[in-house]
BAFI-3210 file (N, C-alpha, C; in Angstrom, 3 decimals, decimal comma, padded with zeros to 6 digits):
// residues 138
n [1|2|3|4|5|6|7|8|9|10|11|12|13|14|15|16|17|18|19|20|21|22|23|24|25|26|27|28|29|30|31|32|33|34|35|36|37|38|39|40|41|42|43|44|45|46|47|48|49|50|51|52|53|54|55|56|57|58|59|60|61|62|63|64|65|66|67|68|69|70|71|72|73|74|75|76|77|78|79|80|81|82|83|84|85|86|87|88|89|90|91|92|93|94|95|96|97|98|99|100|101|102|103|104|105|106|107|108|109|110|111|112|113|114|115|116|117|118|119|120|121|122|123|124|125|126|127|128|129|130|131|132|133|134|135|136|137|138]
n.u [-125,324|-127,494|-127,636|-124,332|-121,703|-119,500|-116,288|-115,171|-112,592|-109,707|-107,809|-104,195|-103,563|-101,552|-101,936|-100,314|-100,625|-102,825|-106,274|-108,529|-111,485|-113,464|-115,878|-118,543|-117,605|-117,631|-118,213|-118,532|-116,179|-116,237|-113,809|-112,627|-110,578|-107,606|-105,138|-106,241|-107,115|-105,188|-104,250|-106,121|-106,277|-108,355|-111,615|-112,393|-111,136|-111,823|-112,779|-112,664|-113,586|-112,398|-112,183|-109,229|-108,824|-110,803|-109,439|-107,140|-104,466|-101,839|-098,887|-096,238|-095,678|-094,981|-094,472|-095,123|-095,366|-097,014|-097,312|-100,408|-103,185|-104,216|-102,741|-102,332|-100,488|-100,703|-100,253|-099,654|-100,146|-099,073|-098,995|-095,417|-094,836|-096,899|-097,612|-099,986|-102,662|-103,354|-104,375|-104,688|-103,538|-103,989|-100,812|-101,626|-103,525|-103,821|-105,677|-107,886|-108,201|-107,882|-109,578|-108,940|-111,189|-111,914|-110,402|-111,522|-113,379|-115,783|-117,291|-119,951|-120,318|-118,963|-120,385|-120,698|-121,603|-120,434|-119,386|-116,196|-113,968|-115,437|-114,918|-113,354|-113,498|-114,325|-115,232|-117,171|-118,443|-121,657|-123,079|-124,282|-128,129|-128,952|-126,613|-124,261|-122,683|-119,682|-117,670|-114,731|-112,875|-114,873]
n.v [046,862|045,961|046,285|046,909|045,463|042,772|041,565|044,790|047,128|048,995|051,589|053,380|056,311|057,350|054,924|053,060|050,861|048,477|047,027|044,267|044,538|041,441|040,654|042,198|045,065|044,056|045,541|049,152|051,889|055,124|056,842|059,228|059,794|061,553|060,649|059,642|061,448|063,411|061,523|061,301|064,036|065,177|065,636|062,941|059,543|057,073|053,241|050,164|047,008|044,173|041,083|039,227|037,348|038,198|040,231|041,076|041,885|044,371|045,394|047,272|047,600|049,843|049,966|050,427|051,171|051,852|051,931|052,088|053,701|051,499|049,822|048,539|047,253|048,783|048,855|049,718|049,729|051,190|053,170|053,755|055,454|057,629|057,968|056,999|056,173|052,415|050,119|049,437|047,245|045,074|043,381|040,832|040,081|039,362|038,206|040,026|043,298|046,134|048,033|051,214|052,775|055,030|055,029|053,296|052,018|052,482|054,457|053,648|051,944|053,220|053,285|054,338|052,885|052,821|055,016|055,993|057,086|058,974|060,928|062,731|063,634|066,224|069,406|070,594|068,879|067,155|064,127|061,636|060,367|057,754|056,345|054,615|054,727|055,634|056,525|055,905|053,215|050,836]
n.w [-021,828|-024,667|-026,698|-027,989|-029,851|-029,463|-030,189|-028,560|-029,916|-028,558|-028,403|-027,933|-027,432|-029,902|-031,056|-031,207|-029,083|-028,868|-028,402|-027,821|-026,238|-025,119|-024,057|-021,733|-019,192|-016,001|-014,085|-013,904|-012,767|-011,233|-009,928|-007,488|-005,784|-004,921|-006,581|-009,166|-010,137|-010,380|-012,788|-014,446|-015,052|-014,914|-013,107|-012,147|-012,686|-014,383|-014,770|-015,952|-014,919|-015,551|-016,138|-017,239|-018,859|-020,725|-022,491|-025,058|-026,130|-027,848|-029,044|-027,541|-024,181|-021,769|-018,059|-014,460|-010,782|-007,968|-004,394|-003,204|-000,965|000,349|000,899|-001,032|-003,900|-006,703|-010,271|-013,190|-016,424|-019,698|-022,995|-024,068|-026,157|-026,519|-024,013|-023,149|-020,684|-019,967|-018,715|-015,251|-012,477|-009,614|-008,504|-006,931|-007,860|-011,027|-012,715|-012,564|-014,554|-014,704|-017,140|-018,615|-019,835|-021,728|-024,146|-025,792|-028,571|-029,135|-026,931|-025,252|-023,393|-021,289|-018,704|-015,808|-012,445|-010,057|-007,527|-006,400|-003,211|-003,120|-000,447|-001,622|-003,509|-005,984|-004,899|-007,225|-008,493|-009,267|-007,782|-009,930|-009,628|-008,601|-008,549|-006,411|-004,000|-002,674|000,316|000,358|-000,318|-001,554]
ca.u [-126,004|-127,650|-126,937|-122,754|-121,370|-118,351|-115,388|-114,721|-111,433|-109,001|-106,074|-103,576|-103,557|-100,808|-101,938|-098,971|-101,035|-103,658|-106,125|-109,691|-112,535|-113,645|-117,324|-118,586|-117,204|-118,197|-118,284|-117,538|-116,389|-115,393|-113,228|-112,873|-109,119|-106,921|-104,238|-106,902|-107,851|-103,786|-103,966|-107,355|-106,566|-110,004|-112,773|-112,196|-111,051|-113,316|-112,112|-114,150|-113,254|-112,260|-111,253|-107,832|-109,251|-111,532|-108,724|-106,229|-103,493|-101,398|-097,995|-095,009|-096,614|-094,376|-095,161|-095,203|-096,227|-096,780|-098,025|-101,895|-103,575|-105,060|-101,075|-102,196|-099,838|-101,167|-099,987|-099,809|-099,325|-099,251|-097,834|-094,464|-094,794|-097,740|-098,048|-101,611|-102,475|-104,150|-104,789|-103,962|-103,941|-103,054|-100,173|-101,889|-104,964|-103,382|-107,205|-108,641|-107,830|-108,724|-109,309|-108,752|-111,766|-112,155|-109,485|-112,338|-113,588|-117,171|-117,507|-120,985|-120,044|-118,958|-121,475|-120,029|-122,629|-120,493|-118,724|-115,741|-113,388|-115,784|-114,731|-111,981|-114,199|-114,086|-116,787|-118,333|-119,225|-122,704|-122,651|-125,798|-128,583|-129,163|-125,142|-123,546|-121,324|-118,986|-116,253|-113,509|-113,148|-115,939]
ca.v [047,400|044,495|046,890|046,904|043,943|042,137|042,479|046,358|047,709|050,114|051,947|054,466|057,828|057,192|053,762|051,770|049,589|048,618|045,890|044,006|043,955|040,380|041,081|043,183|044,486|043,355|046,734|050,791|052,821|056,265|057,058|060,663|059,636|062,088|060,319|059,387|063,200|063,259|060,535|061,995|065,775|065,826|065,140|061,875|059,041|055,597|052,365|048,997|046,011|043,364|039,265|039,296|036,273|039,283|041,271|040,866|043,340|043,765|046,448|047,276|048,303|050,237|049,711|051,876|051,050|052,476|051,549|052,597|054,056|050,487|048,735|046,936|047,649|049,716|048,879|050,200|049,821|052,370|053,074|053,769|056,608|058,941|057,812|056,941|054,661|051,471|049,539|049,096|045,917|044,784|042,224|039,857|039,128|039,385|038,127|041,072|044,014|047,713|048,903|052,779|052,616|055,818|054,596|052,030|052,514|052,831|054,494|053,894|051,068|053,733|053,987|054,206|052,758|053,242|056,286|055,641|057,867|060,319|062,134|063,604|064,491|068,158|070,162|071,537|067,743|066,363|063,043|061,231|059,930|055,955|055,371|053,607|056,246|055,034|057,222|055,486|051,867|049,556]
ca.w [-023,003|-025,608|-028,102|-028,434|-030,050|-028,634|-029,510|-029,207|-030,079|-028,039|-028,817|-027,002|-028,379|-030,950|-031,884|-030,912|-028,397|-029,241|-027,355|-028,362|-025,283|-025,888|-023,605|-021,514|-018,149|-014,895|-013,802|-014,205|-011,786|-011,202|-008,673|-006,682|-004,971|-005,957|-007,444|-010,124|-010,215|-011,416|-013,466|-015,262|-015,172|-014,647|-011,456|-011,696|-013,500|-014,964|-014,585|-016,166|-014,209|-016,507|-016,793|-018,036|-020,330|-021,502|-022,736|-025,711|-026,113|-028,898|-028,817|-026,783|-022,781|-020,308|-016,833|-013,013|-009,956|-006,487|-003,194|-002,853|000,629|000,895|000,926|-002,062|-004,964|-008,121|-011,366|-014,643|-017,752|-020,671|-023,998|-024,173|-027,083|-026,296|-022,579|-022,633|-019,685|-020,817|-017,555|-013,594|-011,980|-008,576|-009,291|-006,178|-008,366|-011,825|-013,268|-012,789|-015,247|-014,068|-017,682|-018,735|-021,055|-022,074|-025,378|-026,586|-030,056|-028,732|-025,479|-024,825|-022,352|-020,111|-018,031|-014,017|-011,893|-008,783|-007,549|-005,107|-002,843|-003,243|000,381|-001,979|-004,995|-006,424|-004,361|-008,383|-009,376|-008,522|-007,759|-009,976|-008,774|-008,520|-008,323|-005,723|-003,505|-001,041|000,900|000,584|-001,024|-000,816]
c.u [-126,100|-126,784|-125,463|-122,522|-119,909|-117,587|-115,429|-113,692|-111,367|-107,734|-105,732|-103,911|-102,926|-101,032|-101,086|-099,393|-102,475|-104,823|-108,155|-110,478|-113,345|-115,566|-117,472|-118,060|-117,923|-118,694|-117,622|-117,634|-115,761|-115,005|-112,486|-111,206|-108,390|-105,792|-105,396|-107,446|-106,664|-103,694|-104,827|-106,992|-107,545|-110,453|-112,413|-111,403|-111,684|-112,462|-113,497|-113,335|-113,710|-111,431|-110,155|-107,986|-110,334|-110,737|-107,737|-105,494|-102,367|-100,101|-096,861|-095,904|-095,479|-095,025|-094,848|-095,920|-095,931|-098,038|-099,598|-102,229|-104,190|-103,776|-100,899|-101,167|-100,878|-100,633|-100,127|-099,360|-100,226|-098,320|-097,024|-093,763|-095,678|-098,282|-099,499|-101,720|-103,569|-104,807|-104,078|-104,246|-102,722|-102,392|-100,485|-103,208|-104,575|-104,924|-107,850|-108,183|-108,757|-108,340|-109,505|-110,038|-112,416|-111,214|-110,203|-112,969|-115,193|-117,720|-118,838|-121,167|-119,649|-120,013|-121,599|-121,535|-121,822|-119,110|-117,779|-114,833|-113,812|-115,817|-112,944|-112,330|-113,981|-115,194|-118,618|-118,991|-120,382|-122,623|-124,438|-126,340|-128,645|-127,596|-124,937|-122,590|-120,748|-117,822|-115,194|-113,809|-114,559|-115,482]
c.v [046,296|045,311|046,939|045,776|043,555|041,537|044,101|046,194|048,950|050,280|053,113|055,544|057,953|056,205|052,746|050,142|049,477|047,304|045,510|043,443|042,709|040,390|042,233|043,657|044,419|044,508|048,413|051,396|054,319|056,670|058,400|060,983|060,749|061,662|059,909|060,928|063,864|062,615|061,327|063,134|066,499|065,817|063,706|060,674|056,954|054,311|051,106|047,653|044,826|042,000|039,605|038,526|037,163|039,957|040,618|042,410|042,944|045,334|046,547|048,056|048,536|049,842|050,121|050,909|051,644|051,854|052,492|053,037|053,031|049,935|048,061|047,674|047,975|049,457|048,962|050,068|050,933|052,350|054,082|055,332|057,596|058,797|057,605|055,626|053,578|050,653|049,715|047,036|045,672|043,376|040,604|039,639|039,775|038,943|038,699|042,300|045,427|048,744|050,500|052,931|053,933|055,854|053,279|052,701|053,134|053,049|054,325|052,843|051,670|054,795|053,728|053,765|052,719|054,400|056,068|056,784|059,188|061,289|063,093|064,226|065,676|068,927|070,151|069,934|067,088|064,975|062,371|060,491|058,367|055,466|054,902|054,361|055,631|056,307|057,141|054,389|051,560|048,129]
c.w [-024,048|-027,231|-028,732|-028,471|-030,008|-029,470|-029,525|-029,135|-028,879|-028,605|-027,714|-027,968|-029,897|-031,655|-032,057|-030,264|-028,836|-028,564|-027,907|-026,588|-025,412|-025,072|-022,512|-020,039|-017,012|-013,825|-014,430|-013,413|-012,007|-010,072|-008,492|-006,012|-005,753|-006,750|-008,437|-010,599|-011,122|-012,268|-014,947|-016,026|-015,139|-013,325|-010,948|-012,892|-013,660|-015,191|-015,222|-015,604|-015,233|-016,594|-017,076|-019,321|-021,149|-022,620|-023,934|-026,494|-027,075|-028,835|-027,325|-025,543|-022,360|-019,162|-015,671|-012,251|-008,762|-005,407|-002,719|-001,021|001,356|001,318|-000,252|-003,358|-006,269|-009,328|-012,635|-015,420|-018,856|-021,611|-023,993|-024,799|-026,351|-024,694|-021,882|-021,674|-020,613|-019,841|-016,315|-013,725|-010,482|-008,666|-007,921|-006,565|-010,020|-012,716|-013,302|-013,354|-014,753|-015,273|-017,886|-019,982|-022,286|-023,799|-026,032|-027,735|-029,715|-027,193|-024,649|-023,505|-021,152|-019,364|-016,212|-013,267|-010,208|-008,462|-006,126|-004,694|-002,710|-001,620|-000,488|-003,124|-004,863|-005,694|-005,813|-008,377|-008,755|-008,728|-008,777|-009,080|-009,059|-008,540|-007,109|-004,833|-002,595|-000,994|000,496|-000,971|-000,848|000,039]
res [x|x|x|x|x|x|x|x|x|x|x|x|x|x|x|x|x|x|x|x|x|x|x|x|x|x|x|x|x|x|x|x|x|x|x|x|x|x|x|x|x|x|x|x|x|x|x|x|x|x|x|x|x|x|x|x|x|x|x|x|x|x|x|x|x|x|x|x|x|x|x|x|x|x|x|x|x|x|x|x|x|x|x|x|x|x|x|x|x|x|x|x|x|x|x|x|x|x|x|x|x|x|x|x|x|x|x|x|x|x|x|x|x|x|x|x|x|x|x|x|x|x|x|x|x|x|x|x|x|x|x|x|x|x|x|x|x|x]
***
């Protein structure tokens, strides 16, 4: 989008962490898996694939991880106080940031152009049209 100007701001819920998008990301996905269906509490949950040199983060992060259905490790971080997640990242490519962007000051950047795991999606949700659908991973 030409229109949003770089940096945006994010924060957690409470405002503890807080983190500046430095451009734009490289992608958005939404993914159907259900541990993201837990994570969400919704259908799905939106991910923007992001540089790490993109990213500047500012507050105390907790951090989780668990073993994914691929093998690859999952990791998270989130704040501490109101438990809002803030990113994943798999810690064997530490350069790539799998932000939570739905906590950006201006969400108009989320705009998913590919839809993954969807053999686990919710039956109700239509998938749009011109996205990107895969099964599984890509």
């Amino acid at each position: 989008m030409t229109d949003i100007s770089y940096p945006l701001s994010g924060a957690c819920q409470c405002g503890s962490v807080t983190y500046q998008l430095l451009a734009p990301p490289q992608a958005v996905i939404a993914c159907h898996c259900r541990e993201c269906q837990k994570l969400s509490t919704s259908a799905f949950s939106l991910t923007a694939l992001v540089p790490a040199s993109d990213l500047r983060f500012s507050g105390p992060l907790q951090h989780w991880s668990r073993v994914a259905d691929s093998g690859n490790t999952n990791a998270a971080a989130f704040c501490g106080t109101c438990g809002n997640r803030i990113y994943h990242v798999n810690p064997e490519q530490p350069e790539l940031i799998k932000l939570k962007p739905s906590n950006l000051s201006d969400t108009r950047v989320i705009q998913p152009t590919k839809h993954v795991w969807v053999s686990e999606k919710q039956d109700w949700f239509a998938l749009p049209d011109g996205a990107e659908i895969f099964p599984k991973d890509p």
